[in-house]
ChimeraX commands (.cxc) that place a marker at each C-alpha (Angstrom):
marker #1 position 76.68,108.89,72.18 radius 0.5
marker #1 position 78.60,106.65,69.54 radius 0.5
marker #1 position 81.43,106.90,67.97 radius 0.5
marker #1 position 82.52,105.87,64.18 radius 0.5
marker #1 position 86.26,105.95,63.00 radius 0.5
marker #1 position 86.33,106.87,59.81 radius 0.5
marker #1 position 90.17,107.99,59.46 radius 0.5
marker #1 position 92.47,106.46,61.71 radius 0.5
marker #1 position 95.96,107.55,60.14 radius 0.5
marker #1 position 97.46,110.61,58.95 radius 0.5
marker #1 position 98.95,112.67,56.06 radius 0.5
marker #1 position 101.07,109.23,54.88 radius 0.5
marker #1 position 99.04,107.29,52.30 radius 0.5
marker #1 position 98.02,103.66,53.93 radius 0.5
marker #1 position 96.14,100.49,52.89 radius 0.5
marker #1 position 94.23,100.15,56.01 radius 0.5
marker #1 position 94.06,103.68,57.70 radius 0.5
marker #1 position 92.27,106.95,55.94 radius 0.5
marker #1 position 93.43,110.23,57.03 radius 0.5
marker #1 position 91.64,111.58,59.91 radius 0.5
marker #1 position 87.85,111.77,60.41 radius 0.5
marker #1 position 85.65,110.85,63.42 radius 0.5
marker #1 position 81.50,110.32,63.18 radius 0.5
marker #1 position 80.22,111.20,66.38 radius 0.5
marker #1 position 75.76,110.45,66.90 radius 0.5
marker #1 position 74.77,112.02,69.99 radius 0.5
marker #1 position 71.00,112.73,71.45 radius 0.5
marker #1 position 71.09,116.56,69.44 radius 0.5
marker #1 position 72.02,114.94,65.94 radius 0.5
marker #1 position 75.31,114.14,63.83 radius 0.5
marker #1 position 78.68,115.71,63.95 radius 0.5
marker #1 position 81.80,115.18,61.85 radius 0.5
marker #1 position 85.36,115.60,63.77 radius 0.5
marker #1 position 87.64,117.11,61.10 radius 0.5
marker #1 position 86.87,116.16,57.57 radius 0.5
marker #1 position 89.80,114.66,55.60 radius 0.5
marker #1 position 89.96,113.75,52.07 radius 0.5
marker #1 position 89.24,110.28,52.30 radius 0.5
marker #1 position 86.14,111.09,54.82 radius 0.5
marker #1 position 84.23,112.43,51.78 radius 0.5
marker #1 position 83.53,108.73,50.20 radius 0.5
marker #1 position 84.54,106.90,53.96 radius 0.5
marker #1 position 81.31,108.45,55.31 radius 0.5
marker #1 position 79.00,106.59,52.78 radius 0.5
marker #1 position 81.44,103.46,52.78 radius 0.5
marker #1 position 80.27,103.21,56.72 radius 0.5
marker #1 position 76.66,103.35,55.31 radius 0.5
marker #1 position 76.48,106.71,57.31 radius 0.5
marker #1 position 73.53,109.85,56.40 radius 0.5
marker #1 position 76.32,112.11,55.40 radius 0.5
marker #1 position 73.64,114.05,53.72 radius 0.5
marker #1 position 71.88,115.10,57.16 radius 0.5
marker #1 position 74.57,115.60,59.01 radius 0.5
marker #1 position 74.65,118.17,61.58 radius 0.5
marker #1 position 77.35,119.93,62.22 radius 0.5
marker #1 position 81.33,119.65,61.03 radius 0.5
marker #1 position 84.45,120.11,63.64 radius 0.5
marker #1 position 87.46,121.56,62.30 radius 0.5
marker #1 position 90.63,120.99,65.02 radius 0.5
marker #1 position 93.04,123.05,63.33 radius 0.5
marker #1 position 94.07,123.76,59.20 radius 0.5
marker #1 position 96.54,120.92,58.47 radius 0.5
marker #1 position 94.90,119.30,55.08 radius 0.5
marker #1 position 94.97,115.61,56.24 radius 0.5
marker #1 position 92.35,117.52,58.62 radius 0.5
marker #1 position 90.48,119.75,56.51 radius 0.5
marker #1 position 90.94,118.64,52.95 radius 0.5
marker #1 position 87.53,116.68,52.31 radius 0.5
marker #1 position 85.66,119.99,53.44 radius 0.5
marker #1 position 85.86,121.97,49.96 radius 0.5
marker #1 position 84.46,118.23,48.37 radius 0.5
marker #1 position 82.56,117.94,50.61 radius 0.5
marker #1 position 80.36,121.02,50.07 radius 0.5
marker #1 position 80.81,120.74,46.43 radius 0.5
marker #1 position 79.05,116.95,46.50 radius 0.5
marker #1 position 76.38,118.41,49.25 radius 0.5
marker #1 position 75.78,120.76,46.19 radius 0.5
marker #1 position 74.92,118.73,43.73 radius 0.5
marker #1 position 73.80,115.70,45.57 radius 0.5
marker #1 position 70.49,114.45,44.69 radius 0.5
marker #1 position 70.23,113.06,48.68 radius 0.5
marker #1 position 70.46,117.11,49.81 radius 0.5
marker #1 position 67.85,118.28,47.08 radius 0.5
marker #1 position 65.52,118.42,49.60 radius 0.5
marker #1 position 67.15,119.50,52.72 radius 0.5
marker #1 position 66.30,122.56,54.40 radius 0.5
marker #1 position 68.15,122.31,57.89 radius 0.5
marker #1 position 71.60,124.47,58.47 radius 0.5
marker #1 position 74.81,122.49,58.00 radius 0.5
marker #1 position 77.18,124.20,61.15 radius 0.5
marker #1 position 80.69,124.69,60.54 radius 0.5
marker #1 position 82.71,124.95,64.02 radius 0.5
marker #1 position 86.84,125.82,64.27 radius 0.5
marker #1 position 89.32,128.25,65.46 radius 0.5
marker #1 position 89.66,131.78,63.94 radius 0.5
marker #1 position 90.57,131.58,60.51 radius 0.5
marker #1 position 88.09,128.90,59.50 radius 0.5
marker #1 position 85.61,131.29,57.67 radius 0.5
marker #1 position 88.88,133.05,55.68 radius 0.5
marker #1 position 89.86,129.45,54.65 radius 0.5
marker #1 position 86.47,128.36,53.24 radius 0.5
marker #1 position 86.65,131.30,51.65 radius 0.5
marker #1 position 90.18,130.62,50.17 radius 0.5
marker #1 position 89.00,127.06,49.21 radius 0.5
marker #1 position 85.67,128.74,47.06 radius 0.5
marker #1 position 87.98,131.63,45.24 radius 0.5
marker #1 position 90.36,128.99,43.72 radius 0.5
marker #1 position 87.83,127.48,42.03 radius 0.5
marker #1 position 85.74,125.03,44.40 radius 0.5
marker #1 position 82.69,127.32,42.95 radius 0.5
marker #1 position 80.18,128.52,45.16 radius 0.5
marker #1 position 80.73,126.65,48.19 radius 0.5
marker #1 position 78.10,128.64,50.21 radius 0.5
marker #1 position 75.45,128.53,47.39 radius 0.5
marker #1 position 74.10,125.15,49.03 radius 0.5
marker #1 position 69.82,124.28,49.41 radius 0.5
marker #1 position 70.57,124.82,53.02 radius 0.5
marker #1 position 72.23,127.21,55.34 radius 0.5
marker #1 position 75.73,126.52,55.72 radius 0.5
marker #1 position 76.68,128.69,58.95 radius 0.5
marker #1 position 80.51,128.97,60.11 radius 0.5
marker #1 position 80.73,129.88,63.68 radius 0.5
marker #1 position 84.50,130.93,65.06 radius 0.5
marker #1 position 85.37,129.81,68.11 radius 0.5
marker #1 position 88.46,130.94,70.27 radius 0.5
marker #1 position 89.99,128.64,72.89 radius 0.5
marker #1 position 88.85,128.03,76.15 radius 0.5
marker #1 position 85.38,128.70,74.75 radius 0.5
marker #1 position 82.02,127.38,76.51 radius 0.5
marker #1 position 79.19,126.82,73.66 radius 0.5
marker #1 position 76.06,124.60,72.69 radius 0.5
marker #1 position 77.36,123.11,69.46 radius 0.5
marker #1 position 73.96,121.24,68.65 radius 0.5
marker #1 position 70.97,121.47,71.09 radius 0.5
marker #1 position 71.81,119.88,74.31 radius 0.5
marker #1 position 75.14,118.70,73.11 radius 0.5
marker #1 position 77.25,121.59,75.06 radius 0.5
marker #1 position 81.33,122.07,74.01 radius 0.5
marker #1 position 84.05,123.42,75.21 radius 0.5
marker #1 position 87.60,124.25,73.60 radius 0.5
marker #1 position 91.14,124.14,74.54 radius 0.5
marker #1 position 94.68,125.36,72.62 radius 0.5
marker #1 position 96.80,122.63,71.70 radius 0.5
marker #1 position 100.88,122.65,71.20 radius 0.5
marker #1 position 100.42,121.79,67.81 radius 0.5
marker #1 position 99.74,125.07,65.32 radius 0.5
marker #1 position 98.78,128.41,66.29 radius 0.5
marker #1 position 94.80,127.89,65.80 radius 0.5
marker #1 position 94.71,124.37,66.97 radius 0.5
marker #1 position 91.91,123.34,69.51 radius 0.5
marker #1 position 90.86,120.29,71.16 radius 0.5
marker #1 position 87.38,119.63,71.77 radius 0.5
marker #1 position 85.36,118.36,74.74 radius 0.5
marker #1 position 81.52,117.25,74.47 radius 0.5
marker #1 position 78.77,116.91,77.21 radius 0.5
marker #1 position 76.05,115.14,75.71 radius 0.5
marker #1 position 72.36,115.86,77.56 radius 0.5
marker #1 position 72.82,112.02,79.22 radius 0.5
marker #1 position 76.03,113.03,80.61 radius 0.5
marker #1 position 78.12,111.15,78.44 radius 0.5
marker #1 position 81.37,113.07,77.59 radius 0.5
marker #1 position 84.02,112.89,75.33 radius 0.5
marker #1 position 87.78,114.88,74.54 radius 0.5
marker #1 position 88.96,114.88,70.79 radius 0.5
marker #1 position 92.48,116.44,70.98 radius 0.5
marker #1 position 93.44,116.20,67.42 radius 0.5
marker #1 position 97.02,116.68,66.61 radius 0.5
marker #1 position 98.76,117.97,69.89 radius 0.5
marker #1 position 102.08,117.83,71.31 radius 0.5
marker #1 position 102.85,117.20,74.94 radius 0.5
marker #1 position 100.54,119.70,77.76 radius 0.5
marker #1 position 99.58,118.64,80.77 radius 0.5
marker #1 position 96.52,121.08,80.35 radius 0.5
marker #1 position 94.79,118.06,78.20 radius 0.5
marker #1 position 94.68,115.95,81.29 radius 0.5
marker #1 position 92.90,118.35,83.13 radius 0.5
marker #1 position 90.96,119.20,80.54 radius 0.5
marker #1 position 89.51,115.55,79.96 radius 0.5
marker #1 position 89.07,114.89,83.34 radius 0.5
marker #1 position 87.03,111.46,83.99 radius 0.5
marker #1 position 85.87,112.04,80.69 radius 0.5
marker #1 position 84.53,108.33,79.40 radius 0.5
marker #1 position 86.44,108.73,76.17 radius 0.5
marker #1 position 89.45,110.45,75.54 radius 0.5
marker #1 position 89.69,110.36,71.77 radius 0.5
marker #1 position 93.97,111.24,71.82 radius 0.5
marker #1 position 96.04,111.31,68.93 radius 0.5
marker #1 position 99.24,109.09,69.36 radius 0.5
marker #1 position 101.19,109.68,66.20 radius 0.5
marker #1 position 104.37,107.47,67.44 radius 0.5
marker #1 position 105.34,104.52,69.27 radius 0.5
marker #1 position 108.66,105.98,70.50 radius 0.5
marker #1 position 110.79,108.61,70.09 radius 0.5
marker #1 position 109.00,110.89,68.37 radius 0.5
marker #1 position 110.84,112.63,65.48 radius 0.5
marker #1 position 108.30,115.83,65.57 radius 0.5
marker #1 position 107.41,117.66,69.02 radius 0.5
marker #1 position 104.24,118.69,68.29 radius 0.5
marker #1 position 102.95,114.92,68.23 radius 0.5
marker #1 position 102.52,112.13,70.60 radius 0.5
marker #1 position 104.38,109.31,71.69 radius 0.5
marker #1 position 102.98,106.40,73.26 radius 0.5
marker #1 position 104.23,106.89,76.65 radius 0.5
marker #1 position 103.16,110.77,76.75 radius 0.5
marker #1 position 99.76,109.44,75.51 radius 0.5
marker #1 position 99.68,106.86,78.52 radius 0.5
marker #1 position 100.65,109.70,80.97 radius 0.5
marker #1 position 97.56,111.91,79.84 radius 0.5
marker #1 position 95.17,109.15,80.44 radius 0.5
marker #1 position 96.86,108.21,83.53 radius 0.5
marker #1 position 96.40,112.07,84.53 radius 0.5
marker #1 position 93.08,112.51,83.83 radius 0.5
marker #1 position 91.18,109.61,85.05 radius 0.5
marker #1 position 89.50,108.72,81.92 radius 0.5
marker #1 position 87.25,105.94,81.43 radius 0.5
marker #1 position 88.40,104.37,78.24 radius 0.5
marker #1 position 91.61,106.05,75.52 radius 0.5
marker #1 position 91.03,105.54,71.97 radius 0.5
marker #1 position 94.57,106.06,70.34 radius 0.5
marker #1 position 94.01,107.14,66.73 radius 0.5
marker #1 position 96.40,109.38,64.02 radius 0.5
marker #1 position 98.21,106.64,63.82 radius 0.5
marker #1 position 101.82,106.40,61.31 radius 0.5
marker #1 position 102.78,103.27,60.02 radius 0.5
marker #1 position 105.29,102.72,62.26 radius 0.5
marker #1 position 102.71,101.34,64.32 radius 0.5
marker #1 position 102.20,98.44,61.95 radius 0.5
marker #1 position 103.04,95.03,63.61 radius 0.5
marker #1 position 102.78,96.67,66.51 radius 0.5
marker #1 position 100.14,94.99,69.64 radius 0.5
marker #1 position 99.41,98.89,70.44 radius 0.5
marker #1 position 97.01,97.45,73.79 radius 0.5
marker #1 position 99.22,95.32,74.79 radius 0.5
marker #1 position 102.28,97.98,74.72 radius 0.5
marker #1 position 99.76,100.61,76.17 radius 0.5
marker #1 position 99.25,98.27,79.13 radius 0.5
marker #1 position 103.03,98.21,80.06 radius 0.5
marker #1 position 102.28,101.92,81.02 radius 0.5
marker #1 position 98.84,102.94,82.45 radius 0.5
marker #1 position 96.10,99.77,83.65 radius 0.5
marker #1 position 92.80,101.39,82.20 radius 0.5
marker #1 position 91.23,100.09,78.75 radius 0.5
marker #1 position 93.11,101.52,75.67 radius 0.5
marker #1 position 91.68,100.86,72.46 radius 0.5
marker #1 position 93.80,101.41,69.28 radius 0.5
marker #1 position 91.32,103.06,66.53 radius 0.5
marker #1 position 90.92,101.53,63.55 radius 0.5
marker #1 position 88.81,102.89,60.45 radius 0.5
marker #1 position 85.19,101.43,60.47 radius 0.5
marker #1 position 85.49,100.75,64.25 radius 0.5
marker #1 position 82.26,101.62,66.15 radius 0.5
marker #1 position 81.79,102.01,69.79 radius 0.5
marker #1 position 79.44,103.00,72.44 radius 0.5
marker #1 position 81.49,106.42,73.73 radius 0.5
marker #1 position 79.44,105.30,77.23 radius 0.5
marker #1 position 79.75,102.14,77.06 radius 0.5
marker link #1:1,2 radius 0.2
marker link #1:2,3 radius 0.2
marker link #1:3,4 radius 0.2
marker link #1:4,5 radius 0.2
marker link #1:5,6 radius 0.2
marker link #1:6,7 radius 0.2
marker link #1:7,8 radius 0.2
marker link #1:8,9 radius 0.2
marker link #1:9,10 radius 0.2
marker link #1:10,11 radius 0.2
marker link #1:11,12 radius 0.2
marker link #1:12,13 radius 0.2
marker link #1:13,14 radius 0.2
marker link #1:14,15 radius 0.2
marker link #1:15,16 radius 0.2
marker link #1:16,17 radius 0.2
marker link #1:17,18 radius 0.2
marker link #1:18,19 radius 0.2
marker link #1:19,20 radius 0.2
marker link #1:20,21 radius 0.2
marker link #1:21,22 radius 0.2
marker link #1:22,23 radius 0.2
marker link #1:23,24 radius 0.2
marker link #1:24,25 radius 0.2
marker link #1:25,26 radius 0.2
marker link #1:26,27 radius 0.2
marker link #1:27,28 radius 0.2
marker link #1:28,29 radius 0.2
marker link #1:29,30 radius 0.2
marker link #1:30,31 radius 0.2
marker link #1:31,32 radius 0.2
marker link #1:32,33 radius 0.2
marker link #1:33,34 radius 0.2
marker link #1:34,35 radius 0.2
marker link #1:35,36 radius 0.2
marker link #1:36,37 radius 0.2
marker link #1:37,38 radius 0.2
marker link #1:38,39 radius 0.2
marker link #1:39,40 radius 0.2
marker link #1:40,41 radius 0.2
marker link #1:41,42 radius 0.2
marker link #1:42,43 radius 0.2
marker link #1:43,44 radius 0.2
marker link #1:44,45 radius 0.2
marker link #1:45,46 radius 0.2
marker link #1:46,47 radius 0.2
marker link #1:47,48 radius 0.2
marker link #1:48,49 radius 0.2
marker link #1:49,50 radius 0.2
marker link #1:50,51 radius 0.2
marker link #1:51,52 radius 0.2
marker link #1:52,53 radius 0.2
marker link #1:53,54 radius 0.2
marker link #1:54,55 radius 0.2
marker link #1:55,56 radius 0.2
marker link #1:56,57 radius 0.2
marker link #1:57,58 radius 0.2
marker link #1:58,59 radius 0.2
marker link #1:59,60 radius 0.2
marker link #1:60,61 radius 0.2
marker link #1:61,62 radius 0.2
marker link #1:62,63 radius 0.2
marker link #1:63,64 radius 0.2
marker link #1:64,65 radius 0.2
marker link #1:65,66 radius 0.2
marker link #1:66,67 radius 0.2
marker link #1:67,68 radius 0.2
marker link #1:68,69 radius 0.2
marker link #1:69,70 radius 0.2
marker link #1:70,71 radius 0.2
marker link #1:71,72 radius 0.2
marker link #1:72,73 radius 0.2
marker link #1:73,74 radius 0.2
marker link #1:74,75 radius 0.2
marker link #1:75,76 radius 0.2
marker link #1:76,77 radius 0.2
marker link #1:77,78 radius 0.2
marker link #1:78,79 radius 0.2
marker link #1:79,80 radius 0.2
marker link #1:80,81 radius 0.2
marker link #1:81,82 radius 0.2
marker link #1:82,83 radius 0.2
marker link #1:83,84 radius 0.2
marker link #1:84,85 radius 0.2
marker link #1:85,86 radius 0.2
marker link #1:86,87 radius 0.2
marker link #1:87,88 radius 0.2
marker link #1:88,89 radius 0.2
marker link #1:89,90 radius 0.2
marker link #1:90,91 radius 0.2
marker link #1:91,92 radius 0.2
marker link #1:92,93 radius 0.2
marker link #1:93,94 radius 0.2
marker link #1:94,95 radius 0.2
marker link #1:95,96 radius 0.2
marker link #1:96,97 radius 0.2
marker link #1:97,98 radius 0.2
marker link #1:98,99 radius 0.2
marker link #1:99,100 radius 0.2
marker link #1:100,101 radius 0.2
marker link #1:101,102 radius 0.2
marker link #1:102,103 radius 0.2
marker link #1:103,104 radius 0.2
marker link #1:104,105 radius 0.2
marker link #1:105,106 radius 0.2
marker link #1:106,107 radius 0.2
marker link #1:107,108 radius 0.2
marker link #1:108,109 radius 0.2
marker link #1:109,110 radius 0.2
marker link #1:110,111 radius 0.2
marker link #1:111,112 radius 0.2
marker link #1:112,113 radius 0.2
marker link #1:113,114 radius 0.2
marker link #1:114,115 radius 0.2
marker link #1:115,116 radius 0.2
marker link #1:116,117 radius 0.2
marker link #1:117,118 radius 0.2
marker link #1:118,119 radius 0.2
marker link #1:119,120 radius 0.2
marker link #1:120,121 radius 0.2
marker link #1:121,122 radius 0.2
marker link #1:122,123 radius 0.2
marker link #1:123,124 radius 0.2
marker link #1:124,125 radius 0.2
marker link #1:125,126 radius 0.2
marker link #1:126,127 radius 0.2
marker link #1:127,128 radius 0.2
marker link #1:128,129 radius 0.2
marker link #1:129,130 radius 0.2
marker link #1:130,131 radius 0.2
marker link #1:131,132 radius 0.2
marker link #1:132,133 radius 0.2
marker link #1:133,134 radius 0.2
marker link #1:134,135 radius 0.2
marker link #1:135,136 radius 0.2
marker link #1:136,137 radius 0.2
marker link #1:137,138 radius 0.2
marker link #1:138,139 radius 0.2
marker link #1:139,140 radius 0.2
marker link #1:140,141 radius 0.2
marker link #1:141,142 radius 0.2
marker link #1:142,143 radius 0.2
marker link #1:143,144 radius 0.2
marker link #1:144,145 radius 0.2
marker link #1:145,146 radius 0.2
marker link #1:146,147 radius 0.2
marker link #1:147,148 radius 0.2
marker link #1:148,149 radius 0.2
marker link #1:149,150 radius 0.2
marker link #1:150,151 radius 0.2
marker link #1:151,152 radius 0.2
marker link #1:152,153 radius 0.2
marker link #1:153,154 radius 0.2
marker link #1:154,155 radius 0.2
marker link #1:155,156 radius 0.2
marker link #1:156,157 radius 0.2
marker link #1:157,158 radius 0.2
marker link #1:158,159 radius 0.2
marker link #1:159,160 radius 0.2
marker link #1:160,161 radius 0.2
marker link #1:161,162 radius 0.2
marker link #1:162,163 radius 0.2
marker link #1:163,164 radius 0.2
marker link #1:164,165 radius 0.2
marker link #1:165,166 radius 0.2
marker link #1:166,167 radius 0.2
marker link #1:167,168 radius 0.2
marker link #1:168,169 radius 0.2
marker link #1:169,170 radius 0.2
marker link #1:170,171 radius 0.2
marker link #1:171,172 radius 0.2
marker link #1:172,173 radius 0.2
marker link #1:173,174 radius 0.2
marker link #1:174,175 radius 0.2
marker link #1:175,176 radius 0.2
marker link #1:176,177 radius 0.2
marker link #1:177,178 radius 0.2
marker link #1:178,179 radius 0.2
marker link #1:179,180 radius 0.2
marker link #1:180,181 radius 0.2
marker link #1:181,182 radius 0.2
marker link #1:182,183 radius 0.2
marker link #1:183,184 radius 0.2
marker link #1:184,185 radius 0.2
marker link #1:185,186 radius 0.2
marker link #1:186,187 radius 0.2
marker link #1:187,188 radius 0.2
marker link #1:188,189 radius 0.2
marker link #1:189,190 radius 0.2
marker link #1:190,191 radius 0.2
marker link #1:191,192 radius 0.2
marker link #1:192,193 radius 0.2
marker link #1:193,194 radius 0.2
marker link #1:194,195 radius 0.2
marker link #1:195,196 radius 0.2
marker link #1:196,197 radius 0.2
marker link #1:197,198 radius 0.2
marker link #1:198,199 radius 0.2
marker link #1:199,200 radius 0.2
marker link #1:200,201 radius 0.2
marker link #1:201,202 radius 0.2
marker link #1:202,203 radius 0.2
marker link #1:203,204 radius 0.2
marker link #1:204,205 radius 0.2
marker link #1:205,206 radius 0.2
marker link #1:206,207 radius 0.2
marker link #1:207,208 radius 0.2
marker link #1:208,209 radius 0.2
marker link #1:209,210 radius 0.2
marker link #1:210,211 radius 0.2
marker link #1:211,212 radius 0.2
marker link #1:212,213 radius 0.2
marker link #1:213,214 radius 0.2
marker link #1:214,215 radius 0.2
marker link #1:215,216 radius 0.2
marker link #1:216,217 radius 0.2
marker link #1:217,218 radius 0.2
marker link #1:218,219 radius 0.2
marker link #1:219,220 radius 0.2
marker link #1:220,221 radius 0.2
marker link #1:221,222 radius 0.2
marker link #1:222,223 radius 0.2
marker link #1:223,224 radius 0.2
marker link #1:224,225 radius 0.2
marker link #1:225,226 radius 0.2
marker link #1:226,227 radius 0.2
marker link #1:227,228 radius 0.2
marker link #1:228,229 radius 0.2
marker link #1:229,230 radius 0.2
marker link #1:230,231 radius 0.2
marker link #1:231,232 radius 0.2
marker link #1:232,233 radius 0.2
marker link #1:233,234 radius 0.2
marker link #1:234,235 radius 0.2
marker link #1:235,236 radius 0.2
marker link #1:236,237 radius 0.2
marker link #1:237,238 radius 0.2
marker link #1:238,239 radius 0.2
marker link #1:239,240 radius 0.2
marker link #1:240,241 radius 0.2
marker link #1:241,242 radius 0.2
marker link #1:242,243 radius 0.2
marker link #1:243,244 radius 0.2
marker link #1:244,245 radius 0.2
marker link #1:245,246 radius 0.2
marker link #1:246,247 radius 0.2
marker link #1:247,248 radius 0.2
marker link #1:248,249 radius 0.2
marker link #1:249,250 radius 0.2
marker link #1:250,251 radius 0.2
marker link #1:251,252 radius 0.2
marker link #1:252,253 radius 0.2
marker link #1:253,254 radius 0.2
marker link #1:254,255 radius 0.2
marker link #1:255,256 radius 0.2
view
């Protein structure tokens, strides 16, 4: 399994860090981990076959998370590179997700669904168990965050395993959840003292990983106070296993 940041920030325009958006290549195919604005135009930046990708992840309904989708589908439409593509495109999220495609296609995104290839939304609720591409099996948990929000845990057929929690606040039920997963993909909006609740601070982040035995943390949703900041280096103070601080266009080896 790899791993491709293509949004490492948030909802606050920066030079350096798109709004968030994670490629994921396992053995079963292609997957997209929310699908912000900028992910529309970062996917072909990266050089990346956004027109035969598999499947799309949506974490929850905040628009720095969800607001490429509608373009998305609308370029997928028209695109010259999808002319001849046959496959299904799957759409995975909480409850809700097929009422707010459907929102995005009656103000005007035209015809969403009307694609050369199956576009299938599938609902999922939390603490679901499902195959989300063949051999690539999932499983969700609800996050302190909104009230649809899930985080997102992936068995590839190797083994390999990674968590995704999106936007969360503080629950020890993520460390359990990611248990000696090799990557825990965790959003760490703040350095310290966190002005919103329903975010992460560094040291909560730190306590997660500490919790759950994971192989390797890749911090990512990421504000600018975190500019000029040696995020390792401060992550190290607190826990001893490898942190990585995401950054968009970083590739890794999720196994690795």
């Amino acid at each position: 399994m790899r791993l491709t940041v293509l949004g490492s920030g948030t909802s606050v325009p920066h030079p350096r860090r798109s709004a968030s958006a994670h490629w994921v290549e396992a053995a079963a195919g292609t997957l997209l981990l929310d699908c912000s604005g900028p992910a529309v135009h970062r996917m072909a930046e990266e050089g990346l076959d956004w027109a035969d990708l598999d499947a799309v992840w949506v974490s929850h309904f905040h628009l720095d998370h969800v607001g490429g989708l509608a373009p998305f589908l609308f370029g997928t439409k028209y695109a010259p590179q999808t002319a001849g593509r046959r496959k299904p495109l799957f759409i995975y999220g909480p409850r809700g997700t097929k009422r707010l495609l459907q929102v995005f296609d009656e103000a005007g995104a035209y015809r969403l669904f009307e694609q050369p290839f199956p576009v299938e939304v599938r609902e999922v609720a939390p603490r679901s168990e499902f195959e989300l591409l063949p051999g690539l099996n999932a499983s969700t948990l609800s996050t302190p965050h909104t009230s649809e929000s899930l985080a997102l845990r992936l068995e590839d057929r190797d083994g390999t395993s990674l968590v995704y929690t999106s936007d969360t606040g503080f629950t020890e039920a993520l460390a359990g959840f990611a248990r000696a997963v090799d990557l825990f993909l965790l959003e760490c909006s703040f350095f310290r003292e966190k002005p919103y609740k329903l975010h992460l601070e560094l040291s909560e982040a730190m306590r997660l990983a500490q919790m759950s035995g994971a192989r390797r943390v890749l911090l990512s949703h990421l504000y600018p106070e975190w500019d000029g900041v040696d995020l390792a280096a401060e992550a190290k103070r607190l826990w001893d296993g490898e942190t990585l601080e995401a950054r968009d266009g970083l590739r890794l080896e999720v196994g690795g």
